[in-house]
Residue, then its C-alpha position, 0 to 999 in steps of 0.5 A: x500480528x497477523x494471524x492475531x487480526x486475522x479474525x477481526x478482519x474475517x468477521x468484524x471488516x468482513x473482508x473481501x479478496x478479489x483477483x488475489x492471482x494478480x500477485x506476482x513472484x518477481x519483486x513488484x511495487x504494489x501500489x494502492x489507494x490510502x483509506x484508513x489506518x487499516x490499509x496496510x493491515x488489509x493488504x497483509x491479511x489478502x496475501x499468502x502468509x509465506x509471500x507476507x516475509x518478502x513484503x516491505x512497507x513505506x510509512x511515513x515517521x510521524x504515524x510512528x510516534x508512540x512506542x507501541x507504533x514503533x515496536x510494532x514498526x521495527x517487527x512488521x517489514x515496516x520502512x519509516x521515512x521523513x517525508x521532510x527530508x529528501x526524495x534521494x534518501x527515500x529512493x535509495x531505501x526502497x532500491x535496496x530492498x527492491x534490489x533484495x528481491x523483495x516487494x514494497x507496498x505504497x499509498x502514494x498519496x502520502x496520507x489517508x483520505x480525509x473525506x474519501x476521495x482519491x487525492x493525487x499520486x505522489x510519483x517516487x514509485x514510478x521513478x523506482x519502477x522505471x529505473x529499476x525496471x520493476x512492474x507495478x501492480x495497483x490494488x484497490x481498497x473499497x469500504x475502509x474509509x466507511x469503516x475507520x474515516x481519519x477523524x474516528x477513534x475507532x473502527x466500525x463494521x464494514x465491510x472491506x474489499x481489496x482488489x489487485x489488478x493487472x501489473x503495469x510496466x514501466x517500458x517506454x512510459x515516462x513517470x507522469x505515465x506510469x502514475x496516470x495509468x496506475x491511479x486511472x486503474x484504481x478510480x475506476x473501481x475506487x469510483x472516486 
């Protein structure tokens, strides 16, 4: 999928890498603002293609309800969860994997923007850093609303950035601290 994308996302979103050295070795949460149907395409098409194997990704089951959504769910390290039922089923889930070695990507605000701004964080990925002491590092989209807003059919050119961002530790931090310092790094060049 993603050397099929590759050149729509060069040409067409004219997308913009920046600070792609934040990327870390060790297992990590990567933690970003959620514009656009495109965010987690965005993310992928920003990494290393040998680093792309170890990365997991938390979606939520209703954005996979058609077959082709859940073909491409069950092929793309995509991990569906039901918003609805418990926080425990979740955090288990993502411990395994982080457990495994490998990194999760969340949008913690738990939906795309409806209107650009940045919405609050939800704190499951601060709970998961904290107990399992793995450093998150945030990273920012910029232009993808402008490019596919949520009330869009489909996608116009734009062009799109992505930013990673110095990997914050959960050391002597509460989760309402981790999730204030994660989402401040990313309004501050979001800028909403």
């Amino acid at each position: 999928i993603n050397i099929i994308v590759k050149p729509i996302f060069s040409l067409y979103f004219r997308l913009r890498k920046i600070d792609t050295d934040k990327l870390v070795e060790n297992p990590a949460l990567y933690i970003g603002n959620h514009q656009s149907f495109l965010d987690a395409l965005i993310f992928s098409q920003a990494i290393p293609l040998k680093k792309l194997k170890d990365i997991y990704f938390i979606a939520v089951v209703t954005h996979f309800d058609t077959p082709l959504r859940r073909y491409l769910a069950e092929r793309g390290n995509i991990i569906i969860i039901d918003i609805n039922k418990n926080l425990k089923e979740t955090l288990q889930i993502s411990a395994k994997v982080l457990r495994e070695g490998k990194n999760l990507v969340i949008f913690p605000e738990g939906a795309r923007t409806r209107d650009g701004e940045l919405q609050e964080f939800k704190k499951t990925f601060a709970i998961l850093s904290k107990e399992l002491n793995i450093p998150v590092v945030p990273f920012g989209i910029r232009g993808a609303y402008e490019a596919f807003p949520a009330n869009s059919k489909l996608p116009k050119p734009a062009q799109v950035e992505i930013k990673y961002f110095e990997p914050i530790s959960s050391k002597d931090k509460s989760y309402e601290e981790i999730v204030q310092e994660t989402r401040d790094t990313l309004i501050k060049w979001v800028g909403k």
